[in-house]
C-alpha positions as CSV (number, residue, x, y, z in Angstrom):
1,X,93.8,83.0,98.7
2,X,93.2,86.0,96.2
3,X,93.1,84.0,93.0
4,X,89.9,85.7,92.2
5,X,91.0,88.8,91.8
6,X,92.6,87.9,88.3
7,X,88.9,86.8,87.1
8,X,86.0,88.7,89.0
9,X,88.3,91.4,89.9
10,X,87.2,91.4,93.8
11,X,87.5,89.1,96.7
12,X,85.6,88.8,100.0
13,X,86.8,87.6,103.1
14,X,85.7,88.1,106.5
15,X,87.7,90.0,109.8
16,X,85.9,91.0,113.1
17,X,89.3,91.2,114.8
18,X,90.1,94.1,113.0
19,X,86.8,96.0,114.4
20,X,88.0,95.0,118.2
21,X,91.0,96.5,117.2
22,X,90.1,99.9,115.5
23,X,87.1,100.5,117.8
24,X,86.5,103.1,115.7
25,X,83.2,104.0,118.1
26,X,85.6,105.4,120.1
27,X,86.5,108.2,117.3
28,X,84.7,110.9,115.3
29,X,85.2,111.5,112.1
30,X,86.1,114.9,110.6
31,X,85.2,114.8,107.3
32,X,81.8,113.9,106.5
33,X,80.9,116.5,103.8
34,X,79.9,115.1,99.8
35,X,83.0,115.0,97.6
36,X,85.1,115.8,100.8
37,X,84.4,112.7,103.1
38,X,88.0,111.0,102.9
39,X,89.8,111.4,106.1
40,X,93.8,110.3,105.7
41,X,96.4,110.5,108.1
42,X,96.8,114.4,109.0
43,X,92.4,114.2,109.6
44,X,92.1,111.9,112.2
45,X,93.1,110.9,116.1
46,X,97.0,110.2,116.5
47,X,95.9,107.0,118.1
48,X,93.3,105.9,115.3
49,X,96.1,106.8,112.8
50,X,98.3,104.6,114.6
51,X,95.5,101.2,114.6
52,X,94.9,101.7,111.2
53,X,98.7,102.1,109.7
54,X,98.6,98.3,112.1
55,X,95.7,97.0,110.0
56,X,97.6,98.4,106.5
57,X,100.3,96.3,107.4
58,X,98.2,93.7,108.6
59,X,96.5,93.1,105.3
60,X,99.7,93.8,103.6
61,X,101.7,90.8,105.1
62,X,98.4,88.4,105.5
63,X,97.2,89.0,102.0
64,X,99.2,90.6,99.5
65,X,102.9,90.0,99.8
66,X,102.5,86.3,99.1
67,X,101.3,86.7,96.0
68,X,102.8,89.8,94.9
69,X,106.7,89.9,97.0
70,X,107.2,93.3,95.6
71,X,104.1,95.3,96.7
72,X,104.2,97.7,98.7
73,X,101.5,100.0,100.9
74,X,100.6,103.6,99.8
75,X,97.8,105.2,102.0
76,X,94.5,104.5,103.2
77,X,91.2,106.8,103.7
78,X,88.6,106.6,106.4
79,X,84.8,107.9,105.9
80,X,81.1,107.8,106.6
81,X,78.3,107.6,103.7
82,X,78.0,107.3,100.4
83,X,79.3,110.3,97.8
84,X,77.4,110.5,94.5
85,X,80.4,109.8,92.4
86,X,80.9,106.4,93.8
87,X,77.1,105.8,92.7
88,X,78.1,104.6,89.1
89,X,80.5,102.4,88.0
90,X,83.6,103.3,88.5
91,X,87.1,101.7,88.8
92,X,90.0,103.9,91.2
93,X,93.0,103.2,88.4
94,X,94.0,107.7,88.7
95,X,94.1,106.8,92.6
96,X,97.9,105.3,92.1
97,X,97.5,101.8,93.3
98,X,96.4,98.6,91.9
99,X,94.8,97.2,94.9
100,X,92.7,98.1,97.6
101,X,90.4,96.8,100.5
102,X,87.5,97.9,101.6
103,X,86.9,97.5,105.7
104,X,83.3,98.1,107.0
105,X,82.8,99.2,110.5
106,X,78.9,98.8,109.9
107,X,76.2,96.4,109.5
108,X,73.7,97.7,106.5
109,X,70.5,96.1,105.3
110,X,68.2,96.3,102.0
111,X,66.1,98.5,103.7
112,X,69.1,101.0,104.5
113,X,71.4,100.9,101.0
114,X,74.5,100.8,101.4
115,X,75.4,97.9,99.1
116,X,78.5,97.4,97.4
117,X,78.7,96.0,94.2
118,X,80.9,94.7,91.3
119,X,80.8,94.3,87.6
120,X,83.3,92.1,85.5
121,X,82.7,91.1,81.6
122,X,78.5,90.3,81.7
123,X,78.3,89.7,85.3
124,X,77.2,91.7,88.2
125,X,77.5,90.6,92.0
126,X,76.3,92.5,94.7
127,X,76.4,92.9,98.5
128,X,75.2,94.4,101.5
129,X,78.1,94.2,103.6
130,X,78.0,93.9,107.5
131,X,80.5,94.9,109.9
132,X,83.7,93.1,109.7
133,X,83.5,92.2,106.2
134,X,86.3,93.1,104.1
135,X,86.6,92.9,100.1
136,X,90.0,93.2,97.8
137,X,89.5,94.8,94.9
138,X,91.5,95.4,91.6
139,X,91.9,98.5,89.6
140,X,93.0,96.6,86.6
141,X,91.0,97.4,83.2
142,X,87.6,95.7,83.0
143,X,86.6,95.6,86.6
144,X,84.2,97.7,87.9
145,X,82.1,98.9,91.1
146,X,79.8,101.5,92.9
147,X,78.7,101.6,96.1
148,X,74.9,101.9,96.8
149,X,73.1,105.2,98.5
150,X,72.5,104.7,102.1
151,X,71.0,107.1,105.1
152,X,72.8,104.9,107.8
153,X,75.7,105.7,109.4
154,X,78.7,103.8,106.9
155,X,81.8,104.0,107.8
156,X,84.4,102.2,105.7
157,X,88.1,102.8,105.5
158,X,90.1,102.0,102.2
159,X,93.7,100.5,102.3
160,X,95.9,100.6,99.2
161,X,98.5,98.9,98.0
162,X,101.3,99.0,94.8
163,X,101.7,95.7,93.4
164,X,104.9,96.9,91.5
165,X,104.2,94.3,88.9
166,X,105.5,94.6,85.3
167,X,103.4,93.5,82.6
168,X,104.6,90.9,80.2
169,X,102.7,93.0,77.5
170,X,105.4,95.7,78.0
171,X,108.2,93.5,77.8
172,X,106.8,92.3,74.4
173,X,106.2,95.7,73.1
174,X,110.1,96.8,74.0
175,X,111.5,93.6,73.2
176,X,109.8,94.9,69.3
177,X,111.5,98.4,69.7
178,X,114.9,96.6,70.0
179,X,115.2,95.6,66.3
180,X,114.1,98.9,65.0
181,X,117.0,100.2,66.4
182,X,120.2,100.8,63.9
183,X,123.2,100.9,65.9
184,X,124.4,97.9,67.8
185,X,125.2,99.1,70.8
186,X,121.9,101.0,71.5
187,X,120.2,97.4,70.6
188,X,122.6,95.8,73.1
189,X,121.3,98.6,75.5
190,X,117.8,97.9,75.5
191,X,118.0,94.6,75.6
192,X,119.7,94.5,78.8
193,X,117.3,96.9,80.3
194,X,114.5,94.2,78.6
195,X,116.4,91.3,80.4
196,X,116.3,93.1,83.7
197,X,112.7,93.9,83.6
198,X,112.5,89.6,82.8
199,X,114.4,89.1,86.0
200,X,112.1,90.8,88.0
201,X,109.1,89.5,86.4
202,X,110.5,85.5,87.2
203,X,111.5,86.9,90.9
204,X,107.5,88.1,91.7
């Protein structure tokens, strides 16, 4: 279901149900200012708060967990607009999580902006979401995206998740710190911590 994510670093799916569910007309958003548009948990109506922690896991359980069993959900963000830093390509890797979706409450058009769009090796694909659409995205190096100016009303909300994943890359790179070890023991050491990491790896 998410296999793209490994090569285009995105995928796009569609979910009305969860606009029915939100009805986030029925809210206002606090935080609307540039750089400071992000409302989390302790910005917005208990009973918003409480919809949207149902969506997290939602997404978590529908989309995520079968793919990666160890994953887990962090936080997510509600806001309205566009800033200037997410203008440019960009990817979210400081943000501490590996995955994220992006939920659109509104409809925009080429006329209005809004667009969202994503870059991975020489290719560029772009959007102009409408409300209910909802795209995974990866943080992992080489995938890219920006958002497109808009003077609409935009509200999106952001849902991220920990895919707790270990690399095999770092189980090669210890496995070549082993033998420059001198003692015995501390080789036997770090190979059993190696050997753990490989159980986990064969159990995701």
């Amino acid at each position: 279901m998410i296999d793209d994510i490994k090569t285009k670093g995105y995928v796009k799916f569609y979910e009305p149900g969860i606009n029915d569910l939100v009805s986030i007309d029925d809210y206002t958003l606090t935080n609307t200012e540039e750089r400071q548009r992000d409302n989390g948990e302790k910005d917005v109506d208990p009973f918003l708060r409480q919809k949207l922690d149902v969506v997290h896991t939602f997404l978590h359980q529908k989309f995520i967990r079968p793919t990666y069993r160890n994953s887990e959900c962090t936080y997510w963000n509600i806001w309205d607009g566009v800033d200037k830093d997410n203008q440019g390509w960009h990817t979210d890797f400081m943000e501490g999580y590996d995955l994220f979706f992006l939920y659109y409450f509104d409809s925009t058009k080429p006329e209005t902006g809004g667009n969202i769009s994503f870059k991975y090796g020489d290719n560029e694909d772009s959007f102009q979401p409408v409300k209910g659409d909802l795209f995974l995205v990866s943080n992992e190096r080489g995938f890219w995206h920006k958002a497109g100016d808009t003077s609409i009303q935009r509200r999106v909300a952001s849902f991220n998740f920990k895919t707790n994943v270990i690399q095999w890359r770092r189980i090669r790179k210890n496995w070549r710190f082993i033998w420059r070890e001198k003692t015995i023991v501390k080789r036997a050491w770090l190979m059993r911590r190696v050997l753990q990491c490989y159980v986990i790896i064969c159990k995701q």
